[in-house]
N, C-alpha and C positions, 0 to 999 in steps of 0.2 A: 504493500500500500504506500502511495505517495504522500512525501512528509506534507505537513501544514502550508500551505500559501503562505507571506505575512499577512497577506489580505484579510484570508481567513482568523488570523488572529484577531486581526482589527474587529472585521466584524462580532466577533465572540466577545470582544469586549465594550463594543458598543451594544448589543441587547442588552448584557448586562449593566451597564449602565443606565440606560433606559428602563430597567425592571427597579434597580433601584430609586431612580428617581417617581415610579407610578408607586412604590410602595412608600417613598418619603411624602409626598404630594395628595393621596387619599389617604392617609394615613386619620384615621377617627379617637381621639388622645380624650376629649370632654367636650361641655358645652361651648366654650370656645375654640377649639378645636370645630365642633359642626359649623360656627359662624364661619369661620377663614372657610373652610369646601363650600357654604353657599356663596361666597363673596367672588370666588373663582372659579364659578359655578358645574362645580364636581360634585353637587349634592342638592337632591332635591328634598327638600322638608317643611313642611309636615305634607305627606301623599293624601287622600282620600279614595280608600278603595272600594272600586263602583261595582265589579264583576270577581269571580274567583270561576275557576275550571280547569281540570286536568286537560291539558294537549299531547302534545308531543312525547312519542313515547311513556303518556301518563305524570308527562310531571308537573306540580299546579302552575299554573300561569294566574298573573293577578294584572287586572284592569284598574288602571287608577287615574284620578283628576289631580289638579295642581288650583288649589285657591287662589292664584294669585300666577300673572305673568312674569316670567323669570328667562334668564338665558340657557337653553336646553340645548344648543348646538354641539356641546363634549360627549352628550348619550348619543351616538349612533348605535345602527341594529348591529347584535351580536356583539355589544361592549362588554366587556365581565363587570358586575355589578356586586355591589352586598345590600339587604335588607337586612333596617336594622332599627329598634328600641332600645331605647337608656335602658339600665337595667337589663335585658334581654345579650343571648348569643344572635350574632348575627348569621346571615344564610345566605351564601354564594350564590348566585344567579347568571344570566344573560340578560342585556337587554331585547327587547323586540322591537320598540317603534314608538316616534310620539309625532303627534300631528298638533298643536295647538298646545291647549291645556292638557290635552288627555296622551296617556302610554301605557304602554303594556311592559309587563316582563316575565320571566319564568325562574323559578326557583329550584337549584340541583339539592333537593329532598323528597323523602317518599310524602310529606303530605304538608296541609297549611299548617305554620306556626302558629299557636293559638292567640299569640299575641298582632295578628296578622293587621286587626281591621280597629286597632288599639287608636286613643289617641296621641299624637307622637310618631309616629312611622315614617321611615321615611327609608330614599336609596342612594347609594354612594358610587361614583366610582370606583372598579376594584383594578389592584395589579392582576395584569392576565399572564398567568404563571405558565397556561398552555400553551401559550400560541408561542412564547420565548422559548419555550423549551423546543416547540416543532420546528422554530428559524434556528436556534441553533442545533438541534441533530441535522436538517438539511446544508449548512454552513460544513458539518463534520463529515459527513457522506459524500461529499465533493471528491475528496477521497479515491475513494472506492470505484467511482466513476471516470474511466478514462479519457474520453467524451468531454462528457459537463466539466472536468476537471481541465482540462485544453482551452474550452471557452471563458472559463474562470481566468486563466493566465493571458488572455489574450484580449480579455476586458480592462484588466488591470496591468496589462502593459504597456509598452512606448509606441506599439507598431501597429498599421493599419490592419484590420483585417476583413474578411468578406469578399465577394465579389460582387457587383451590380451584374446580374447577369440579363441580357440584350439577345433576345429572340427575335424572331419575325410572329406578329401573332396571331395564332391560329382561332382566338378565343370566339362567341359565340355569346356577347354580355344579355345580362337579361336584364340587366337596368340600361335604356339604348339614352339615358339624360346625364351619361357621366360625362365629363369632360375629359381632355387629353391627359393631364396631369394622374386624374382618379385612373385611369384605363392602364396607363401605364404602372402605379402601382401596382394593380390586381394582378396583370400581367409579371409582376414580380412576386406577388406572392404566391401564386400559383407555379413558379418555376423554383421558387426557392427551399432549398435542403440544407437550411444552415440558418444564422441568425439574418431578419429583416426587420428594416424599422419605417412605418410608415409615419411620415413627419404633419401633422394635421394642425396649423396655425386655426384661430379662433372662427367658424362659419363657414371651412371647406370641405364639409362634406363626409368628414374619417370616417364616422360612423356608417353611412351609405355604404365608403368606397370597402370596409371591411364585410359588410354583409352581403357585395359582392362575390369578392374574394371566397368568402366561407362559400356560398352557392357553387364559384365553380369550382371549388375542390369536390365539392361532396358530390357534382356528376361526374368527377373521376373515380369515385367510391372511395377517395379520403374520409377519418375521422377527427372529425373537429371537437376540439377544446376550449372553452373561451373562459378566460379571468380576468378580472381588475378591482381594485382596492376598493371599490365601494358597489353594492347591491343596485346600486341606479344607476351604475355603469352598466354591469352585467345587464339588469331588464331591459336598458333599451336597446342592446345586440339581440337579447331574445325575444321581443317583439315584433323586430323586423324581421328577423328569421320566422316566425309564426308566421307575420305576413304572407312570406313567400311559402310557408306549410311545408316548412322544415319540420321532420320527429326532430325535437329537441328533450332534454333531460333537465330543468333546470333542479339545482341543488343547495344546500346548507339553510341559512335561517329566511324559510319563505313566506313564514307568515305575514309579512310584511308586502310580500311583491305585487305586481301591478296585478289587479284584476283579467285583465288578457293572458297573464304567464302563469298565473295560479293553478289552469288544469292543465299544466305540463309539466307541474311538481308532484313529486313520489303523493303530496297530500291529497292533491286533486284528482289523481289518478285513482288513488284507492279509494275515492268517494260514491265510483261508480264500478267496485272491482266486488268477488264475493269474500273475498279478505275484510273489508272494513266489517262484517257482521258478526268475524272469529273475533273482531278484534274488538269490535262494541261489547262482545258477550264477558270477554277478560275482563274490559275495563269496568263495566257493572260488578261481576265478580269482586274485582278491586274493591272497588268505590264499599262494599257490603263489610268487608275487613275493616276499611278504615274505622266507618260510622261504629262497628264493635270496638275497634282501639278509642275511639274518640270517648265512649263509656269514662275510661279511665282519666283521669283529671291531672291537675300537677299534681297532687299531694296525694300518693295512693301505696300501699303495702309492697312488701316483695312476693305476694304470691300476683297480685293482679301487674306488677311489673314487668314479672317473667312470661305472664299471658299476652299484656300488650306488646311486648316485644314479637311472641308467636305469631302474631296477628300482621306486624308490621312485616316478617319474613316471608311471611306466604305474598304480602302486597310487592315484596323485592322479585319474588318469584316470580310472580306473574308479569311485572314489567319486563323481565328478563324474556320472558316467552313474548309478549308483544313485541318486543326488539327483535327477535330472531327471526319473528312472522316479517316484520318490516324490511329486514335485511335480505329476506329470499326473495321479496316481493321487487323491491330495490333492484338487486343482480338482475332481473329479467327487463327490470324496464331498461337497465345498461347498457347490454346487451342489445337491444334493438335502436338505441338511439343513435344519430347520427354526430348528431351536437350535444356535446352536457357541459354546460354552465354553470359556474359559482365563482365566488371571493377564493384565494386561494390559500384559506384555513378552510374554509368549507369544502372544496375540490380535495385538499388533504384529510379531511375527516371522513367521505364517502366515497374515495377509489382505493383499492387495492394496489399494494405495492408493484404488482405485476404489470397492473394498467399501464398500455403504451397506446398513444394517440399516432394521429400521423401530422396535425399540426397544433401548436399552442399559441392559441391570441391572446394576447396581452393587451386590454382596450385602459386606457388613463396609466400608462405607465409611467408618465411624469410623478405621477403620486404616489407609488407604488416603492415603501425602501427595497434596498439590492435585495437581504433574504428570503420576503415572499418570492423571488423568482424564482428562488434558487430552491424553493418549496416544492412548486408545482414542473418548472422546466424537465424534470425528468420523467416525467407521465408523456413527451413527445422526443419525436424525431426533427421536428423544427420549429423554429419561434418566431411568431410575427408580437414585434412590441410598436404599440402604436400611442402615439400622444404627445403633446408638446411642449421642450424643458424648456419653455423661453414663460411657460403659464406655472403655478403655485407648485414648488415642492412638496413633498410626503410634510404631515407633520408628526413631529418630535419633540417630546418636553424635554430632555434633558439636554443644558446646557452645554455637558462635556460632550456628550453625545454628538450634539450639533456641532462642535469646537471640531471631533474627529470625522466631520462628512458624513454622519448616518443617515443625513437628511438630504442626502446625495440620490436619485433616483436611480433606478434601474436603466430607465432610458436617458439618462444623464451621461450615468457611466460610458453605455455603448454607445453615445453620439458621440464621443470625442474620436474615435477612431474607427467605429465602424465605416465601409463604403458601401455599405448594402443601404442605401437611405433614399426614400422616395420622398418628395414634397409636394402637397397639393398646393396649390400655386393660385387658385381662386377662390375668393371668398364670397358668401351669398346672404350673411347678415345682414351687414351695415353697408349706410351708406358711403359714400367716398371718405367724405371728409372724415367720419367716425373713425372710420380703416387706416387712416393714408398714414398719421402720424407712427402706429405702432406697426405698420408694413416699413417704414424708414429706419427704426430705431432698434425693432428686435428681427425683420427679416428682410436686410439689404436690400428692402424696396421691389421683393421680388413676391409679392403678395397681391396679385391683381382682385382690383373690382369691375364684374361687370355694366355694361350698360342702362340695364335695369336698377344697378343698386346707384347711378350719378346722383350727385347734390340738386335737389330743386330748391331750393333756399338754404337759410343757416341752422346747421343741425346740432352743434357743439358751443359752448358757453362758458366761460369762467366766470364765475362770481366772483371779485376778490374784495377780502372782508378785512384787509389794512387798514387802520383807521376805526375802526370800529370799536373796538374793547371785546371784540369776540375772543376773549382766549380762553384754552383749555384750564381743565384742572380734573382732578381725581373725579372718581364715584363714590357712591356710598362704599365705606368701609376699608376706603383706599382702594377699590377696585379698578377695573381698566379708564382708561379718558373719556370725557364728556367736554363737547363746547355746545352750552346749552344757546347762545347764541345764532350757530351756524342752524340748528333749530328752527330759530323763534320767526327765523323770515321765510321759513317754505309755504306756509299758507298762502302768503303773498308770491311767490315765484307759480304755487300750482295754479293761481286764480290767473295773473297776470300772463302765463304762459298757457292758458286753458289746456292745461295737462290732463288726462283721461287718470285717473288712478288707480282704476281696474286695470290696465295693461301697462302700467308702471313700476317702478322699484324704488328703493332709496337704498342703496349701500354704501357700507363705513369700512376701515378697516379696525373700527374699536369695538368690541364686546359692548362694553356700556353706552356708547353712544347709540347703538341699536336696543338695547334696551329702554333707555331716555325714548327716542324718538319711537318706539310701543308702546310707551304709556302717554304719547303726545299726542299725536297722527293718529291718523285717522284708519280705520283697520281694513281697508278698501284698497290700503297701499299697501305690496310685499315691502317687508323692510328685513334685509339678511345683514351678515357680517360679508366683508367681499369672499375670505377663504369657502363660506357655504354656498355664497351662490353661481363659484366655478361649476359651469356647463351648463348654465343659462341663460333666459336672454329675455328681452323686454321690449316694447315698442319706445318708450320714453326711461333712462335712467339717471338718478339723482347721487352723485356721488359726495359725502362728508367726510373731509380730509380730517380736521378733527385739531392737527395740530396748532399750534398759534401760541409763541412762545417770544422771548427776546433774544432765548441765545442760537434759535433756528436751530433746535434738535428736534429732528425728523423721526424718529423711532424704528417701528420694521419696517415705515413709509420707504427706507433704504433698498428694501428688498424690490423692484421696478417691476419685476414679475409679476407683483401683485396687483400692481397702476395697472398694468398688460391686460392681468384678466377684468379689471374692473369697466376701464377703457370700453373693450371689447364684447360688454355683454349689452349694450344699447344695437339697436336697428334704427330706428329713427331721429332721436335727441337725445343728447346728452348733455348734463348740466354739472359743472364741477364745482362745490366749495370749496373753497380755502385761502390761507393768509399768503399771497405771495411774499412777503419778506421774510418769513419764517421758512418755507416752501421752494423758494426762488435759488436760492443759495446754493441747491445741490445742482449738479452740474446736468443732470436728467431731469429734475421737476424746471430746471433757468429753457432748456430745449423744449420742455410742453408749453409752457408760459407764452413763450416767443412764439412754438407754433398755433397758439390759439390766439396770438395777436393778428397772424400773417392770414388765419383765416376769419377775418373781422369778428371775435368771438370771447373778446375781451371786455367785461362788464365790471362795474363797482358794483358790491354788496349795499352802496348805498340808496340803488334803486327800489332795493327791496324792501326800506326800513322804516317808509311813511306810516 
């Protein structure tokens, strides 16, 4: 077996720094202790719970409300969570989803804790012990693998690798609205038996041009794999592949997925299989155990101890038997499917070591750290990574972490030297003017708008709010920035610009200043953080820089990736706040400034303050 990479070290010791830091950071110490996690909001309390029921493989799921709006963007689905009361032991869980006030989650125990529906309850973020452990046994396995271990040394080397390989093409598309750029990718991935990277700047098409790609492999009787870091990645490749009435497999936490993809999950399948009737029959079975252990109280003898314990074993049994049912049932749907889909801790928790694909997509690989790749990459024979590092990196709490590149993507990595790279080269978003600026700054101007998306008037706007007393300061409890100022005058910007604000946004790059502007606004208007509303997009966008300061410190407004995706997610108007003199100074926001002078789009915040 071949020694260590240093790479490989590096990365081993960046999970584990990142595990330290989710373990110092949710860490639950007392009452103030709970205060700092709601302040940085990795804790939602007090819940209110609305529903209880056994799911998934029988384990209870709890439906809860939230009295009060708060910033819930750190729970995504499949977070590792804990349920927990003062006084009480707490209960590892998953998350599942929240939409509003309302989410869901599930609990890894055989039943509800009685303290469940107590007042005081609430959920935390938890350190996810499994998923570090799966990145690094896939990091240590590299190893072993002669292959994956070659493309390991060849990512993290000095020297180019790949070939763009150049056909004549024989292809036969079934989407006839691609343009030349898209056509030539597919044309690559369909030829390619090694690594490839489809490079999809903001509104040309990636997602189309891959569910392409997937179509004509699977008329050559390829099997397709498809991953990426977030579940609403993955639904909308599996969408369009439904579309086109692909057998797909979608997998891992689906309770959440779009209503179109739900009956092509193992859940929806067995809804109409003679399996769900062996498996309702257990679950009742179950459910009859519990309600006898529930008899027993906190406070009860060691004979009715050792009984509900009896009670609770036979409930282990039986789960174990509906898992087994599910897992046969599973293999068969595998088996026939063309395409199977998931995150790639989900694609690791439901294939077989065995499993070999014949291609692996990788869709938002910009956001994706190196060892998820290095997770699922060996379930194929070749890799298409698609997405673009020029938009928001993975994120990463820990500072060292971040110090040692963890927060370096997968396709970060392979664009420095891969030559396998395809770029769509036309964008169908925005219009010109929206485009032009970040086609010049992060794709050497080689990002074409067509005809249909030309300027009919002025579509972009700087408000600047120099002069004003707009400036920042803390949140409640010292929490992220707030300029409750850059605020106070959107009513006047939405009236005065007869903005629609059903087909509008308003995004920040500060936690709290989305929070402020939820409890302001008007609830008719989306209002995200910019990192949540990457792969988005609006007819009118409102963006609140936030900062406004004397000594012109910018914050992670440094990171220009971020401007990139914010920039970029308007179609029609875009309206920018912020202080140029605080703003103005960095050598990239002095370049936006200028160019929103050059496109007469340079306004005083003092228009808006009658």
């Amino acid at each position: 077996m071949a020694e260590n990479h240093p790479h490989q070290d590096h990365l081993l010791k960046c999970i584990s720094l990142e595990m330290c830091e989710q373990e110092k950071r949710f860490k639950l110490d007392s009452g103030s202790g709970l205060k700092q996690l709601k302040s940085i909001g990795v804790a939602l309390h007090p819940i209110h719970v609305t529903r209880k029921s056994f799911g998934y493989a029988d384990y209870p799921e709890i439906e809860f409300r939230l009295p009060f709006v708060t910033e819930t963007s750190s729970f995504k689905g499949s977070s590792a969570i804990e349920c927990f009361l003062e006084g009480e032991e707490s209960i590892k869980g998953v998350f599942i989803g929240m939409e509003g006030k309302k989410g869901s989650f599930r609990l890894f125990a055989p039943e509800f804790p009685d303290w469940i529906e107590d007042k005081g309850v609430g959920i935390k973020l938890a350190p996810d012990q499994y998923t570090s452990e799966v990145m690094k046994s896939a990091i240590t396995d590299l190893n072993g693998n002669f292959r994956l271990f070659s493309m390991f040394k060849n990512i993290h080397g000095n020297d180019a690798f790949g070939t763009k390989t150049s056909v004549e093409s024989k292809l036969t598309f079934q989407n006839n609205d691609l343009n030349e750029s898209q056509k030539n990718a597919v044309e690559g991935i369909v030829n390619n038996d090694d690594l490839i990277i489809l490079h999809g700047p903001p509104g040309t098409g990636k997602t189309t041009t891959l569910i392409e790609g997937i179509l004509q492999q699977i008329k050559v009787g390829k099997r397709i794999l498809v991953t990426a870091p977030s579940n609403t990645a993955v639904d909308n490749i599996a969408k369009g592949l439904v579309e086109n009435k692909v057998n797909i497999l979608r997998v891992g936490n689906t309770l959440k997925v779009d209503g179109i993809i739900f009956p092509f999950t193992s859940e929806g399948k067995m809804r109409e299989s003679k399996v769900q009737k062996e498996i309702k029959r257990l679950k009742i079975q179950a459910e009859e155990f519990r309600k006898m252990a529930f008899q027993y109280k906190r406070r009860f003898g060691k004979e009715e101890r050792a009984q509900k314990s009896l009670l609770f074993k036979e409930v282990k049994r039986i789960r174990k038997e509906i898992r087994d049912i599910r897992d046969h049932f599973d293999s068969k749907l595998f088996d026939k499917a063309d395409v199977v889909l998931g995150t790639p801790i989900g694609l690791c928790n439901f294939l077989k070591t065995e499993s070999e694909f014949d291609t692996l997509v990788m869709d938002e690989s910009g956001q994706a750290i190196e060892p998820f790749a290095w997770v699922v990459f060996p379930f194929a024979k070749s890799w298409v990574l698609a997405g673009d590092p020029f938009q928001l990196p993975p994120t990463v709490l820990s500072r060292g972490a971040q110090k040692e590149g963890f927060n370096i993507s997968i396709l970060e990595r392979c664009f420095k030297n891969c030559k396998n790279i395809h770029f769509l080269n036309t964008q169908y978003r925005m219009r010109k003017a929206i485009a032009d600026f970040s086609s010049d700054y992060f794709y050497k101007g080689e990002l074409i708008t067509p005809e249909a998306q030309k300027n009919v008037g002025n579509h972009i706007t700087f408000f600047d709010t120099v002069g004003t007393g707009f400036e920042e300061k803390s949140g409640k409890d010292g929490g992220s920035l707030i300029n409750e100022g850059e605020l106070s005058i959107l009513e006047k910007l939405f009236e005065m610009e007869n903005i629609n604000l059903s087909n509008s946004a308003l995004i920040s790059p500060y936690a709290g200043q989305v929070q402020l502007a939820k409890d302001q606004l008007s609830k008719k208007l989306r209002i995200s953080t910019i990192d949540s509303f990457q792969g988005q997009e609006r007819d009118t966008i409102v963006i609140s820089l936030v900062r406004s300061n004397p000594d012109a410190v910018i914050g992670f407004l440094k990171d220009y990736r971020r401007m990139n995706v914010a920039i970029t997610r308007a179609k029609e108007r875009l309206f920018v706040i912020g202080d140029s003199s605080t703003i103005g100074q960095d050598p990239f926001y002095g370049s936006f400034l200028e160019y929103m002078e050059n496109q007469d789009g340079y306004r005083s915040a003092w228009e808006l303050m009658e």
